[in-house]
N, C-alpha and C positions, 0 to 999 in steps of 0.2 A: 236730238233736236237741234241741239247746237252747231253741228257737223253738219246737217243739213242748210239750212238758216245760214251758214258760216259759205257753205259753198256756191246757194243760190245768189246770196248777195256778190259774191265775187264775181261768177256769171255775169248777172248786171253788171258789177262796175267795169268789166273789160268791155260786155255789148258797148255801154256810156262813152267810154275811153274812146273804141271804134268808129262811134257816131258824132264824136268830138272835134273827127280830123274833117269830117265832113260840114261841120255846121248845123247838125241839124239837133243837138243840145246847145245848151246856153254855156257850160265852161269849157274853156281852151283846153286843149288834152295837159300843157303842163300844169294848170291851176287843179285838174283835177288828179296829177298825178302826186304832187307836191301838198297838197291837201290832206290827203288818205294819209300819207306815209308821216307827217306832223300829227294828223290825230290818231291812227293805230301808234305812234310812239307816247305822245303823251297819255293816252287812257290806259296801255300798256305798263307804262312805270307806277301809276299811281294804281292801277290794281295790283299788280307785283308788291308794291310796297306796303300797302291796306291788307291785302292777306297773308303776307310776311308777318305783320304787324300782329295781326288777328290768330295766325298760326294755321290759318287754309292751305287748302292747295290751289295754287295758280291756275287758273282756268284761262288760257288763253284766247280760246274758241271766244268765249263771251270778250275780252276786251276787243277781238276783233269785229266781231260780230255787232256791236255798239260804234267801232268807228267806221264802219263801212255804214251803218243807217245815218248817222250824222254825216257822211259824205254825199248822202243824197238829200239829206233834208235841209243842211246848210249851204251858203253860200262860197263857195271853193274862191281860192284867191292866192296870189303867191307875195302880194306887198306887206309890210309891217304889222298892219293894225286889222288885216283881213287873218293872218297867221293866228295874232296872237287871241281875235276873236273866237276862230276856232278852238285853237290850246285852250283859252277859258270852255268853253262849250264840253269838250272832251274832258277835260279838267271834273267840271261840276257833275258832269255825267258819272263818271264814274264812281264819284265820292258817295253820292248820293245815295248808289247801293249798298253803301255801308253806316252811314249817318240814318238816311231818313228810310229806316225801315223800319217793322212791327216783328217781334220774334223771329227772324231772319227771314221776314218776307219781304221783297218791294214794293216799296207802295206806292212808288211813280217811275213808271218808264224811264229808265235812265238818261237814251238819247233824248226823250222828247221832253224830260225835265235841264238837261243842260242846252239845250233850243231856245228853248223857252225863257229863260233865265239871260240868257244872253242876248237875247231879239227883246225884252223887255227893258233892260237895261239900256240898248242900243236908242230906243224910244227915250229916253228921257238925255236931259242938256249935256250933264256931265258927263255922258257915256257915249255920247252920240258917233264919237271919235274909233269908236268899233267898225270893224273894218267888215264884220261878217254878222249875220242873223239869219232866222230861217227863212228861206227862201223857194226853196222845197222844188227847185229844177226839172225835180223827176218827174213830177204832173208836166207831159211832154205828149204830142201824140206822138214819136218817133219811141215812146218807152213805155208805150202803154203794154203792147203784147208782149213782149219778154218779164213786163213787170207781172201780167197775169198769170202768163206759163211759170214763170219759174215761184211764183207767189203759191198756186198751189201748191206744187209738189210740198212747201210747208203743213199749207192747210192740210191737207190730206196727211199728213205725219202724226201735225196735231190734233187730228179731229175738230176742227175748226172750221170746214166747211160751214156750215148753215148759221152760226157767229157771222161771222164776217160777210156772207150773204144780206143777212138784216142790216149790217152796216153800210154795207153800199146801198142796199134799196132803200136807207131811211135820208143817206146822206146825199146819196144821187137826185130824188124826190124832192127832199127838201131845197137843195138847191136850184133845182127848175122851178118850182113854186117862188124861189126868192127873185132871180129872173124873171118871173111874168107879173111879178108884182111890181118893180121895178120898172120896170116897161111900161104898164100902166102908168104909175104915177109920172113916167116919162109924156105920157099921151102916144107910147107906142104898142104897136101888136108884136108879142111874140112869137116868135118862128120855132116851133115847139121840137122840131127834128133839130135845128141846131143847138137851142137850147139843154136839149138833152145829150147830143155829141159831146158839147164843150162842159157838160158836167162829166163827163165820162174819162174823155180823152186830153183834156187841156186842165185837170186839176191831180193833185195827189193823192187823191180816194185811194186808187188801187192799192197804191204803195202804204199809206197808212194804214188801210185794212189788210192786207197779206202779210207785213212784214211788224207792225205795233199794236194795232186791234186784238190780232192774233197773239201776242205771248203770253204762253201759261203764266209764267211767275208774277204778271200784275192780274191774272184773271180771279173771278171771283169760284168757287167751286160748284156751283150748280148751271145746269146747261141752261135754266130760265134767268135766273142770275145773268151771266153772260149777254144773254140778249137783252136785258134791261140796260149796260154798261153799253153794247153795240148801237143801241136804237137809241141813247143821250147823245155821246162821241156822233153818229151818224147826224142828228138834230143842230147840233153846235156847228159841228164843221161844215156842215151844207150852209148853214145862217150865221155868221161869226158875229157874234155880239160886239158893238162900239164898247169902248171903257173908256170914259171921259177925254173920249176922242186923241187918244195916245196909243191904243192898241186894240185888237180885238180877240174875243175867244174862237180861233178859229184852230185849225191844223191842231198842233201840236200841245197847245192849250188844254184844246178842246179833249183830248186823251189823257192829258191832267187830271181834269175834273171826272171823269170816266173813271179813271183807277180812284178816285179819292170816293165813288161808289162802292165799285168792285172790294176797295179796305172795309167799308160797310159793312157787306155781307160775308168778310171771310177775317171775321176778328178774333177766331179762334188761336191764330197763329200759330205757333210751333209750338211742341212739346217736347221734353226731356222721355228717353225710354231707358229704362235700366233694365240690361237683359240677365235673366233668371234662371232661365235655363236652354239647353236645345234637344232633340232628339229624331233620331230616324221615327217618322209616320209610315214609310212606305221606304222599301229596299233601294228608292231614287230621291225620294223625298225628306225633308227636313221639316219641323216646327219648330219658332223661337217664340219662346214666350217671355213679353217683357211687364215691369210696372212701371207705369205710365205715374210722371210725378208733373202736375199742372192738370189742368181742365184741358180733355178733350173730349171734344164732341164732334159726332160720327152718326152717318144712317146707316142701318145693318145693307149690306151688297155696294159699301161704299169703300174705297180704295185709299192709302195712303204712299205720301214719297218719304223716303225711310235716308236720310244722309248717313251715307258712312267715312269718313274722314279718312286719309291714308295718305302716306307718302309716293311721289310721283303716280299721281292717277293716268290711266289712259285715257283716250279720245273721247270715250262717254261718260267721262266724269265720274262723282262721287255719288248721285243721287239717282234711286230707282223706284219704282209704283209697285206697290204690293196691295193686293187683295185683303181686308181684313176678315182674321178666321172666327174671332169671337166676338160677341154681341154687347153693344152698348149694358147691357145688364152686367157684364160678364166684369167691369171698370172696377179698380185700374188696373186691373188684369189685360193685358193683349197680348192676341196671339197673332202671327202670320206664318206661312209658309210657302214653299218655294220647293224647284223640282232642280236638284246639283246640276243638270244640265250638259253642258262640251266641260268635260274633266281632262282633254286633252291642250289644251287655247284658251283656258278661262282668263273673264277681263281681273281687270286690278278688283276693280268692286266685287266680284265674286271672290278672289283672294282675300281682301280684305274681311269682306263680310265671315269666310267661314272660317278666320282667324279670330274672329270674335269669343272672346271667353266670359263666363258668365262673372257680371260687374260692370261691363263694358256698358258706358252712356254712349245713346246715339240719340240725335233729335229725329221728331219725325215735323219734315218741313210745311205741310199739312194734308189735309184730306178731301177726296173730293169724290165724284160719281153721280150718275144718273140708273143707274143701275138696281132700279125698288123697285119691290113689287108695289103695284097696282093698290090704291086705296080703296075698302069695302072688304067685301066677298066672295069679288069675283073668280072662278076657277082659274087656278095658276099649272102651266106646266117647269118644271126647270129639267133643263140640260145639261149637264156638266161631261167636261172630259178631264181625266185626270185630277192637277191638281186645280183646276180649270173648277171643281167642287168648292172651293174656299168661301167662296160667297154668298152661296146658299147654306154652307155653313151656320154662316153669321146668320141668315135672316129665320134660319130653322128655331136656331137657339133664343134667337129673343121672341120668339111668337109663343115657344114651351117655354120662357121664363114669363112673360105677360100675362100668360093664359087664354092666347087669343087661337082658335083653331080656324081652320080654312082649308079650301079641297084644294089639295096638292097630291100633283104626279111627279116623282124625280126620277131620272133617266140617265146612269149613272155610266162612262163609258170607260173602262180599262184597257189596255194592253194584256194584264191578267188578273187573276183574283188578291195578287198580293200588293198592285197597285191600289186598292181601294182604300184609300187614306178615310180617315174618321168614320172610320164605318160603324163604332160603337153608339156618335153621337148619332149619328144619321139612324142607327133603328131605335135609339132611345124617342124619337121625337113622333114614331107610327106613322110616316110620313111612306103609303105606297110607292115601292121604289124596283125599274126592272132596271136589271144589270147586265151589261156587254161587255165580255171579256170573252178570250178562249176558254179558258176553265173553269167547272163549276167552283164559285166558293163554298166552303161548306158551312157547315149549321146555320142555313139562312132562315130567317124569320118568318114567321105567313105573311108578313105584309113586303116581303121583301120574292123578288121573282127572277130567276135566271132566263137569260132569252137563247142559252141552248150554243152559244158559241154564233151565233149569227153574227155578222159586220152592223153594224149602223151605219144606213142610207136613208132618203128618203120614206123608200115604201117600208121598212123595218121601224122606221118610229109611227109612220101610221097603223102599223101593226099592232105596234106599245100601246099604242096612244090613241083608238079610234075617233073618241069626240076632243080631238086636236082643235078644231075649228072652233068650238066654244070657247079656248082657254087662251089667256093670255101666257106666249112662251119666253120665255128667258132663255138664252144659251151662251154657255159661258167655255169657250177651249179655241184651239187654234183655227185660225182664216178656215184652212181648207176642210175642217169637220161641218163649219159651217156653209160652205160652198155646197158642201155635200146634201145638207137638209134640205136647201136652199127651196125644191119641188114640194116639200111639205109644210115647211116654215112658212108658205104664202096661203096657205090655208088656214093657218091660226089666224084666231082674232086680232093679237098685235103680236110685234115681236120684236124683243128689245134682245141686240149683243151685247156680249162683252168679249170681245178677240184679243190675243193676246202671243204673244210668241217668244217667250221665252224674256228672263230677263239678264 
């Protein structure tokens, strides 16, 4: 995500730089090249130094990644007190990830908390002598479509699409509304096409919601959650609140107050794991089972990010999303697992992680997912491929620890019989289940059914599964298993993913 994020923003700022010779942004190309290079140095030493400090590893990606949003959200400049506005800005940013957090989570937007902090300040007498505040340039129409184009490709990484949708549509809305109201009390009529243009095209919506809207690590962990934060931020920034007529809650603010929700609903924060033990499940596959020391809280088919700390990490850092295997009954017991993967190229964190010997504390940074079954009675199908199974796992075991039964089909897909991970839990729970592998496994149970060495396709799970169309389906394995249902899966009543490609 960081690599991503890390390289759209640079895009931009080179588009910016391009458009800079031309006039058609607001900084001079040296203001915005002398900018950048002052705040990726200062957020760069003082994260260096805080995780020195802390005994992290250096994530560069992030301190760049925070001075390139504060290059577009601040006022760029090359004189004295515009310089050192910035360094402070960049400064408080980055401290901030390390001061004003909740069990190693952030609880405000780094850049948009050293924005904010510095443009409030700039507002009052004694500070007034700051040279830089936010100013947020990028609300441009010369930067609106590269802001878009290259804003997805995030969105769509982080699944953030339809977040950030409601953000625009609350905050676009809101501000046309605040324009015709305006108007009126003007004694004028609004002109409703440009009023909607110039909420579109001449403010920093885009940019705030593709590149700050969007970041997991201030989000809150549930997809309705999310959009309660998206549809505030979207309210505030379209109508920026006066504050005793020295500043407003708008921009930058306004995502302030957003994450100081989003900490609301995600106050679980991190937990310590002490892992216990490990073992081959399947001749590719691993299970770690840890104990959890702190409170956490977890929905069964809900996923955690598991830190594992190491000396020089590669590109994708320390932190990865695992499937939880065992069921909130199952506490402080947890289990996850994982399939070894490229044993030829593996990253630092797959080193790391299967360096792991039992003792090892690892935090888990939290948890999150939308990926439950359905509330009541209704017929549920699940899908799993491989270790792609992990989830339903979870939601199997806490329905036979609760005592709660329900009409389930599972649809279990292998390479072969020896990939069937938890196969013992999975017939302990009576849960009819048809299996795709090449070979038959054997001693299979009556409620457990081989489908004969067939592929899973389409017409092979309507096979499985004829009253498909009543049941809500779950499918949980890579992109292209799911590409593949894709003719039958629109048959189902609903139907929720979870894709996944290795980690």
């Amino acid at each position: 995500m960081y690599r991503l994020a890390l390289a759209s923003l640079a895009i931009l700022a080179v588009f910016a730089l391009v458009l800079s010779f031309f006039g058609l942004v607001g900084p001079a190309p040296l203001e915005l090249v002398v900018s950048f290079v002052v705040l990726a140095v200062a957020i760069s030493a003082v994260d260096a130094a805080a995780q020195r400090l802390l005994h992290l590893p250096w994530r560069i990606e992030s301190s760049l990644v925070t001075a390139l949003i504060l290059l577009f959200v601040m006022r760029p400049g090359v004189d004295g007190p515009a310089l050192f506005g910035l360094v402070l800005a960049g400064v408080l940013a980055s401290v901030s990830k390390y001061l004003i957090a909740w069990r190693g989570r952030h609880i405000f937007n780094p850049a948009a908390f050293g924005a904010a902090v510095v443009s409030v300040a700039g507002a009052f007498g004694a500070f007034a002598w700051l040279g830089s505040s936010a100013s947020w340039w990028v609300g441009t129409p010369a930067m609106a479509v590269p802001v878009a184009v290259l804003g997805l490709a995030v969105l769509w990484r982080t699944e953030k699409v339809r977040v950030v949708l409601v953000f625009l549509l609350v905050a676009v809305g809101t501000a046309v509304v605040r324009q015709a109201v305006q108007a009126q009390q003007a004694g004028l009529e609004v002109d409703l096409p440009v009023a909607l243009s110039f909420a579109v095209l001449q403010t920093p919506f885009l940019f705030l919601g593709f590149f700050m809207v969007s970041e997991p690590l201030t989000s809150p962990p549930r997809r309705w959650q999310q959009f309660w934060v998206a549809g505030l931020v979207g309210v505030l920034a379209g109508w920026p609140i006066s504050v005793a007529g020295l500043f407003t809650l708008g921009q930058e603010r306004a995502l302030l107050i957003g994450n100081l929700l989003a900490l609301s609903f995600a106050l679980r924060g991190s937990v310590r794991l002490t892992l216990e033990k490990r073992e081959f499940i399947t001749p590719t596959a691993q299970e770690l089972t840890f104990r959890a020391k702190g409170t956490l809280k977890f929905l069964p088919g809900q996923y955690l990010e598991l830190d594992v700390p190491h000396h020089r990490p590669d590109a994708r850092g320390t932190r990865r999303e695992f499937s939880i295997v065992s069921a909130p009954a199952d506490l402080p017991t947890l289990r996850i697992a994982y399939k070894n993967g490229d044993q030829k190229h593996p990253s630092s964190y797959k080193r790391a992680l299967a360096a792991a010997e039992p003792g090892t504390v690892l935090a888990v940074t939290g948890t999150w997912g939308d990926f439950l079954l359905p509330k009541g009675d209704a017929p549920v199908l699940m899908v799993a491929a491989g270790i792609g199974v992990t989830p339903f796992v979870s939601q199997l075991r806490e329905l036979q620890a609760t005592g709660v039964r329900r009409d389930i089909v599972l649809v279990y897909v292998a390479a072969d019989a020896s990939e069937l991970a938890f196969r013992s839990e999975l017939e302990s729970t009576g849960v009819p289940t048809v299996v795709f592998c090449r070979d038959e496994p054997a001693a299979l149970p009556s409620h457990w059914t081989w489908a004969r060495g067939v592929r899973l396709d389409a017409a092979g799970l309507e096979g499985a599964v004829p009253d498909i169309a009543a049941r809500h389906t779950f499918i949980s394995g890579p992109p292209r298993l799911i590409a593949d249902l894709a003719p039958a899966l629109h048959k189902a009543r609903s139907v929720t993913t979870d894709a996944f490609a290795g980690y």
